[in-house]
C-alpha positions in Angstrom: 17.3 -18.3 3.1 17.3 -14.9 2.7 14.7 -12.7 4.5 11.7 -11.1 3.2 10.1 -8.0 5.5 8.8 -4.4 5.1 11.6 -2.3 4.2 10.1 0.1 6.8 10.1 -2.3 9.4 6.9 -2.5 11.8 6.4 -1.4 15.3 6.3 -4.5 17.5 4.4 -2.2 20.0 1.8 -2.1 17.8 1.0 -5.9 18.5 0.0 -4.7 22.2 -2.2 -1.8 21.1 -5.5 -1.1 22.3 -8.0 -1.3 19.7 -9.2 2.7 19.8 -11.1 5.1 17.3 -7.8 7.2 16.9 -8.7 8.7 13.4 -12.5 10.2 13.6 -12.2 11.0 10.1 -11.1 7.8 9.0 -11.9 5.1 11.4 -11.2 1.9 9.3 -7.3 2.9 9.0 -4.9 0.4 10.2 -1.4 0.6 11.4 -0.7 4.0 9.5 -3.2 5.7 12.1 -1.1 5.1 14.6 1.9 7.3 15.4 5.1 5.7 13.8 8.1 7.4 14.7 10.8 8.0 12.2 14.6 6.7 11.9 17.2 9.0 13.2 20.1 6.7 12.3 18.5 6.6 9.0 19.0 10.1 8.8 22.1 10.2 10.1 23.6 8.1 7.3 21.5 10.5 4.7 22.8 13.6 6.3 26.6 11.8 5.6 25.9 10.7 2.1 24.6 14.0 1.1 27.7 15.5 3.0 25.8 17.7 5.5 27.7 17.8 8.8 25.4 19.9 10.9 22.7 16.7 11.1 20.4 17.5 14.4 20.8 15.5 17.4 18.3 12.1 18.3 16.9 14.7 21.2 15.7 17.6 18.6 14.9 15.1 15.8 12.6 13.2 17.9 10.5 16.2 18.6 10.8 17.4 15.1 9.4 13.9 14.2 6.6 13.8 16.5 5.8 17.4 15.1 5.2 15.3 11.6 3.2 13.1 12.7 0.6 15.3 14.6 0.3 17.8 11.3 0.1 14.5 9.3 -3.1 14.0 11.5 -4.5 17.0 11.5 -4.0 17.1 7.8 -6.0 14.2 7.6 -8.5 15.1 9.7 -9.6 18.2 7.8 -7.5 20.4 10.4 -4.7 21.7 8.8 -4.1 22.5 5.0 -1.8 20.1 3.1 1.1 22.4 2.9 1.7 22.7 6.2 3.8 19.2 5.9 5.9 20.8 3.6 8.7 22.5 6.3 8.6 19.6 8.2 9.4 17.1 5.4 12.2 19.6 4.3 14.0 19.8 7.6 13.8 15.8 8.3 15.5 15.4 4.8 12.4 13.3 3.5 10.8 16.2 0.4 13.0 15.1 -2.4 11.7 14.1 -5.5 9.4 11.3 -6.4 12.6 7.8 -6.2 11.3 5.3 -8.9 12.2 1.9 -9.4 14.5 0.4 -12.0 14.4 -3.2 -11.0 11.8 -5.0 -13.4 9.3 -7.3 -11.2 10.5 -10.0 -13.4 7.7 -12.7 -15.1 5.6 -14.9 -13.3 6.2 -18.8 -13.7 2.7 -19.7 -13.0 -0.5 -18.2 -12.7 -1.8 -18.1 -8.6 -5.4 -17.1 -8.6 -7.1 -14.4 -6.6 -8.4 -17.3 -4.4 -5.3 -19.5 -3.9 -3.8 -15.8 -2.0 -7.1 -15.7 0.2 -6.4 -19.0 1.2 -2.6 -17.7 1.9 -3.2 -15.1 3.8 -6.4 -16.8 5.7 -3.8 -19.0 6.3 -0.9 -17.1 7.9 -3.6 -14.2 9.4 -6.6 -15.6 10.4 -8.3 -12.7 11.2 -8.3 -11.7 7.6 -11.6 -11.6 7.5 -11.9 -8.9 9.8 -9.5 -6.7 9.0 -9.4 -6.6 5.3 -12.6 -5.2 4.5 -11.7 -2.5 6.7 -8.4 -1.5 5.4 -9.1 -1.9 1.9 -12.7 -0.8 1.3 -13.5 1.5 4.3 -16.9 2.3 4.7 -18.2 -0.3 2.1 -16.9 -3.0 5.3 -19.8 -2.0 7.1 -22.2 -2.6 3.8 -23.5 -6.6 2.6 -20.5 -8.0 0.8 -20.7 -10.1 -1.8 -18.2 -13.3 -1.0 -16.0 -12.5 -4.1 -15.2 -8.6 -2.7 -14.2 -10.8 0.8 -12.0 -13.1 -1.3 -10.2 -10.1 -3.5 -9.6 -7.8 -0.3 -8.1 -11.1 1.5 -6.1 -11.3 -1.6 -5.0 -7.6 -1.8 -3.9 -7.6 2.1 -1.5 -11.0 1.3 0.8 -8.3 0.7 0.8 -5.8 3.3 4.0 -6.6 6.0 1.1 -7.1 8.9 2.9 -9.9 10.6 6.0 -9.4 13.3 8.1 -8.3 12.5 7.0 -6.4 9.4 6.1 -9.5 7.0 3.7 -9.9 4.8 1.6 -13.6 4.8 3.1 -14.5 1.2 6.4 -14.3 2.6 5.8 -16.3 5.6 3.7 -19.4 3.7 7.2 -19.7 0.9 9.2 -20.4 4.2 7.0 -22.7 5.8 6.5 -26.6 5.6 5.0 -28.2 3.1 6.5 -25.4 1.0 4.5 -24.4 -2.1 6.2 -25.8 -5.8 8.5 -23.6 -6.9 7.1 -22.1 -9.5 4.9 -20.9 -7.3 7.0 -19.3 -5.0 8.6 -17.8 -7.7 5.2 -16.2 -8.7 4.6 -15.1 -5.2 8.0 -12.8 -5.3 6.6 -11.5 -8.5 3.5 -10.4 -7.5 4.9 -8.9 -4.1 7.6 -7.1 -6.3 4.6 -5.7 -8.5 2.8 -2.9 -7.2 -0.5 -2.2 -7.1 -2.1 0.7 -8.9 -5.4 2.7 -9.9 -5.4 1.9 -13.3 -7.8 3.4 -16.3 -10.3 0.8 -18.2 -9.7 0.3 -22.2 -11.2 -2.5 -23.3 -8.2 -5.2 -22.2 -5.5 -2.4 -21.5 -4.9 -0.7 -18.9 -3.4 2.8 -17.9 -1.6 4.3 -15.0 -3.9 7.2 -13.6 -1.3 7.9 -10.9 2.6 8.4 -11.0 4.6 4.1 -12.4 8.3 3.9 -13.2 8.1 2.2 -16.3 9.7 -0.9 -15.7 5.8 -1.4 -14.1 4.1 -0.3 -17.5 2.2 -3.7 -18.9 2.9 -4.5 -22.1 -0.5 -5.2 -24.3 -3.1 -6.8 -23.0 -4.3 -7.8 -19.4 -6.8 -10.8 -18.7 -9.1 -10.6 -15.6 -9.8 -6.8 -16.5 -13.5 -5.8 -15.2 -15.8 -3.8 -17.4 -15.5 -0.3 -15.8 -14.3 2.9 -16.0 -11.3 2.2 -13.2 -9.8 -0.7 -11.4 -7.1 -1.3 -9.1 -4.7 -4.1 -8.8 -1.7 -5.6 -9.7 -0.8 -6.6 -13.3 1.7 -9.8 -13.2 3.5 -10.4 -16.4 3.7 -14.4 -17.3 4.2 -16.2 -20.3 0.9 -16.6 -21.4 0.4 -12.9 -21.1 -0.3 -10.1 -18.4 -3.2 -10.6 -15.7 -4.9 -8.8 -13.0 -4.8 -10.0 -9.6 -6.3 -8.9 -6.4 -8.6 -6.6 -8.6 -10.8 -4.1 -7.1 -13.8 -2.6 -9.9 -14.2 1.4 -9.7 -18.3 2.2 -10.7 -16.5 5.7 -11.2 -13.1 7.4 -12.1 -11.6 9.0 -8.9 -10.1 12.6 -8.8 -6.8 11.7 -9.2 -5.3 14.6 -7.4 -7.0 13.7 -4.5 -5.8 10.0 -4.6 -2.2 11.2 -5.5 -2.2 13.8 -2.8 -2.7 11.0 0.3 -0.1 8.7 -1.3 2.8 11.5 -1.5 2.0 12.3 2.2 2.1 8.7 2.8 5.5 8.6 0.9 6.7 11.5 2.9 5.7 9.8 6.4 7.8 6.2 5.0 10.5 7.9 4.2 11.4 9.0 8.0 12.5 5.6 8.3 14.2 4.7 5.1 15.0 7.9 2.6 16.1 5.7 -0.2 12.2 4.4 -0.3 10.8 4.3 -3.7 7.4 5.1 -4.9 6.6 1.7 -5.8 8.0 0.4 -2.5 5.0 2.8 -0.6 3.0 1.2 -3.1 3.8 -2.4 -1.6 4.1 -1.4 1.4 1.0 0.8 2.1 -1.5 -0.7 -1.3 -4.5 -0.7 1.4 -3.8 3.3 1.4 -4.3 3.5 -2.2 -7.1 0.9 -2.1 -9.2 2.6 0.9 -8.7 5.9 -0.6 -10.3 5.5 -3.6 -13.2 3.8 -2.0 -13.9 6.6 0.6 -13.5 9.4 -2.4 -16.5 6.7 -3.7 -18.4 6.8 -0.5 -18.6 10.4 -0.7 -19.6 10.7 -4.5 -22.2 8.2 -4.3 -25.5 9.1 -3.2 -28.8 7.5 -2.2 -30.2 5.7 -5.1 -27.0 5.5 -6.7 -25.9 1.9 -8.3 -23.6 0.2 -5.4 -20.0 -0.6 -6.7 -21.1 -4.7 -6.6 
């Protein structure tokens, strides 16, 4: 059977790291807080397919890399302005334009509810409940959660490649015994192939706010849409019609720019390791970015006496 892991791959160092406060500024971040060195073979075969024969040695490149990942800190942290990425993308080959992708998700057999991919990833990560709040809501974790906001961010984080080496929990439950129907298996590859988005509120329709290939575009209306202004998730196509799952309600629409501004620097920083990455595989691979950002720009906006997002 074939495999099924992050195209990025995962540090298995990580497993053995200390649990510390790395990011002051954003102390709920998971794995992308830590530093994650690039790929010089992967560079190597870009330099070659480009043509370029004057590619930088593994000595120079690791420094170079390292040099990304500090500014990508300090950017973060409020230290440095968000330009100052911009030479260092350019000479580890990673600042080319936005890669979308053509391959179509495909159309879900069955429909899996939000709760049946708790369970999953419950399941295969046990400390779910832990973590997800943290990666996917940020400060709200540390607020009264309602149990369905639990259940939607254990959903969401079925999908994120958290397991070694770089898998996520739906692909490891549709290789283990008893193996799921499958349909449902089938489903599960749909929904990991979809990716998530921050998506504008009409009614039963829904709009991209940030940059989708089109292949991802839903096509009329969406069931399991909240009444708000914003909401993220992913829309699966099935038979009976599109449907949100592992949605997340927005009380207010967030400033894009800012939103699309942290996910092209996390682009930038997955690229290191594979430059052929498209935007929809940062998407997949990196959703609780997207999720967690718009829920800190949320934090900020709200103030005291302000309606709570549930």
């Amino acid at each position: 059977m074939r495999k099924v892991q992050s195209i990025v791959g995962r540090d298995p160092v990580l497993d053995s790291a200390a649990p510390h406060r790395i990011t002051l500024r954003d102390p709920y971040a998971g794995d992308e807080a830590l530093v994650w060195s690039g790929n010089h073979e992967n560079y190597l075969r870009h330099m070659a397919w480009v043509g370029c024969d004057n590619a930088m040695e593994a000595a120079p490149y690791a420094a170079l890399d390292l040099e990304f990942e500090r500014v990508y800190r300090d950017i973060l942290d409020g230290n440095a302005p968000w330009s100052a990425i911009e030479p260092l993308a350019k000479d580890l080959q990673v600042d080319f334009p936005l890669r979308f992708d053509r391959r179509p998700p495909g159309e879900a057999e069955v429909f899996v509810s939000d709760a049946q991919l708790s369970d999953i990833t419950e399941n295969q990560l046990p400390q779910v409940g832990l973590i997800a709040p943290d990666r996917f809501l940020g400060p709200w974790a540390d607020e009264p959660l309602p149990r369905w906001v639990r259940v939607q961010a254990a959903a969401a984080m079925m999908f994120v490649p958290e397991l070694d080496p770089g898998v996520a929990a739906w692909a490891r439950r549709i290789k283990r015994k008893p193996m799921p129907s499958p349909p449902v298996r089938q489903t599960l590859r749909v929904m990991s192939r979809t990716p998530p988005m921050l998506w504008k509120v009409d009614g039963d329709t829904l709009e991209p706010m940030l940059p989708l290939g089109e292949r991802f575009l839903p096509q009329g209306p969406v069931s399991g849409v909240p009444d708000v202004p914003a909401v993220l998730g992913r829309v699966i196509a099935c038979p009976a019609g599109a449907y949100l799952t592992a949605g997340m309600p927005l009380i207010r629409v967030p400033a894009v720019m800012v939103i699309e501004r942290r996910l092209r620097l996390e682009y930038l920083r997955l690229r290191r390791r594979e430059r052929r990455l498209s935007w929809e595989d940062m998407l997949r691979e990196r959703g609780e970015v997207l999720y967690r950002s718009c829920f800190e720009w949320l934090w900020l906006q709200l103030e005291e006496g302000d309606s709570r997002p549930w």
